[in-house]
VOPAGU-2260 file (C-alpha; in pm, 1 decimal, decimal comma):
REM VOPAGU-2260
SITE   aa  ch    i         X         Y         Z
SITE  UNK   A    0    2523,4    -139,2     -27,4
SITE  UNK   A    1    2208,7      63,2      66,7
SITE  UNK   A    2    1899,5    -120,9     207,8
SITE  UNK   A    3    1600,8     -74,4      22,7
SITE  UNK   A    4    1301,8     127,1     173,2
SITE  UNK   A    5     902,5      50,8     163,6
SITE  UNK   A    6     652,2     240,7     137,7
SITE  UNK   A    7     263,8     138,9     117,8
SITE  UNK   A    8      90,9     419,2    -132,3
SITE  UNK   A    9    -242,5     461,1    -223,1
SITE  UNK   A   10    -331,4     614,9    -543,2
SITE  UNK   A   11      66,6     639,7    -683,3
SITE  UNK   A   12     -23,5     746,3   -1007,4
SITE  UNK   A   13    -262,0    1050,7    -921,6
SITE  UNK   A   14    -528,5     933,8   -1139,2
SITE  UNK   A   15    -917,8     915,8   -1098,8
SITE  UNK   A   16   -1225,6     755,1   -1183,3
SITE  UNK   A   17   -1566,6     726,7   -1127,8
SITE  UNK   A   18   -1553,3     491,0    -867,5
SITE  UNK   A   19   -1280,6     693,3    -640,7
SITE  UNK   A   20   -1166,7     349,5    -562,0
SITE  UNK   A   21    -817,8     335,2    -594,9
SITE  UNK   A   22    -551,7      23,5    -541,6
SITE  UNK   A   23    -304,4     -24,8    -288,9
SITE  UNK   A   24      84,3     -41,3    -407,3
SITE  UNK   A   25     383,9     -84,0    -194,3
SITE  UNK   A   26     706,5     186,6    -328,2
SITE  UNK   A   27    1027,6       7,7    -311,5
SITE  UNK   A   28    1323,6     243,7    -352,0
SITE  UNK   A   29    1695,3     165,0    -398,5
SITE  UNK   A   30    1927,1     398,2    -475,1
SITE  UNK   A   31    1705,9     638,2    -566,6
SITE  UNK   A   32    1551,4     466,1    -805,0
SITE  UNK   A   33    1154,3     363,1    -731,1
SITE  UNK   A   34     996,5      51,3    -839,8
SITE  UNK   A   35     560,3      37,4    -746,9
SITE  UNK   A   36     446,2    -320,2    -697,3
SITE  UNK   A   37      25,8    -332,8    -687,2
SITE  UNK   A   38     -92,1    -480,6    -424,2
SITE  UNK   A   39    -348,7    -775,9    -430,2
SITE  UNK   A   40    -649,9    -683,2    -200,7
SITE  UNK   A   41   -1089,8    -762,2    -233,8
SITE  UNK   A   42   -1115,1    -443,3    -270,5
SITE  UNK   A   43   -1012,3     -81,3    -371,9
SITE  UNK   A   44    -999,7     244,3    -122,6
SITE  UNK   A   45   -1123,5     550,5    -117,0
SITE  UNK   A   46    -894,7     849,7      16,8
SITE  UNK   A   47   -1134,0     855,4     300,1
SITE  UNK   A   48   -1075,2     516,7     367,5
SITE  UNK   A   49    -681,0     551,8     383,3
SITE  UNK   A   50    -552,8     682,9     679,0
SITE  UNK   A   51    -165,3     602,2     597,0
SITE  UNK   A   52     -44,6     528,3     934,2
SITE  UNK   A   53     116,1     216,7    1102,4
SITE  UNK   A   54     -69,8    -138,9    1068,4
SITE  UNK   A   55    -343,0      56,2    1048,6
SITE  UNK   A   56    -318,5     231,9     656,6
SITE  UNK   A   57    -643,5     123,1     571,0
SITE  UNK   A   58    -916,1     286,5     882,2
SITE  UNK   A   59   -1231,9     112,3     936,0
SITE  UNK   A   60   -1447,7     283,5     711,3
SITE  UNK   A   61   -1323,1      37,9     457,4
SITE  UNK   A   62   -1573,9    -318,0     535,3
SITE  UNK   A   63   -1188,8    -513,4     417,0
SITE  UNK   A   64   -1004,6    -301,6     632,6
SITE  UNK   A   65    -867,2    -569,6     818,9
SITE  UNK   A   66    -773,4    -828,1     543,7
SITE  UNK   A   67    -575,4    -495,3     340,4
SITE  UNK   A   68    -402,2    -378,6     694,8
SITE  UNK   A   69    -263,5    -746,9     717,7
SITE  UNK   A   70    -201,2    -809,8     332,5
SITE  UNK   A   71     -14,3    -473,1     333,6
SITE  UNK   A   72     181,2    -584,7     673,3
SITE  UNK   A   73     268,5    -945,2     500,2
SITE  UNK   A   74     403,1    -788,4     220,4
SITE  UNK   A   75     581,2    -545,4     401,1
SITE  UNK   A   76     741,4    -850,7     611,3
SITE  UNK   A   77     847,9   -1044,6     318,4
SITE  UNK   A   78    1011,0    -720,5     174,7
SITE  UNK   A   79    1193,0    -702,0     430,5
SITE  UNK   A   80    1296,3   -1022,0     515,8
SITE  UNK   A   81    1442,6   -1093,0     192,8
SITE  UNK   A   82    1728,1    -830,3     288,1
């Protein structure tokens, strides 16, 4: 059996808005087959605001920064620990 694979994604679905604020979701794929789960955070990101790198997706721009960088990292862990 294949492992699944995570991916944190900002702005999945391509859309806009007024705001340019867009949520956080994490891509789980398995077997080819993608599944988007949103993410909880205080708030939205702009694309300036999301740098998409390790532990450090959303840069400091962003006042939450911090709180999304470790709610996107405890996710991630749990993801991966249920394997």
């Amino acid at each position: 059996m294949k492992m699944p694979t995570y991916t944190p994604l900002w702005n999945w679905r391509k859309r806009t808005n007024k705001t340019s604020r867009y949520p956080i979701c994490i891509r789980i794929t398995l077997n080819r087959e993608s599944v988007y789960h949103t993410i909880p955070v205080p708030m939205r990101v702009r694309k300036d605001e999301w740098s998409n790198k390790q532990n450090t997706w959303v840069n400091n721009k962003n006042p939450y920064s911090h709180e999304i960088n470790h709610t996107i990292k405890e996710t991630l862990d749990i993801l991966k620990n249920l394997n």
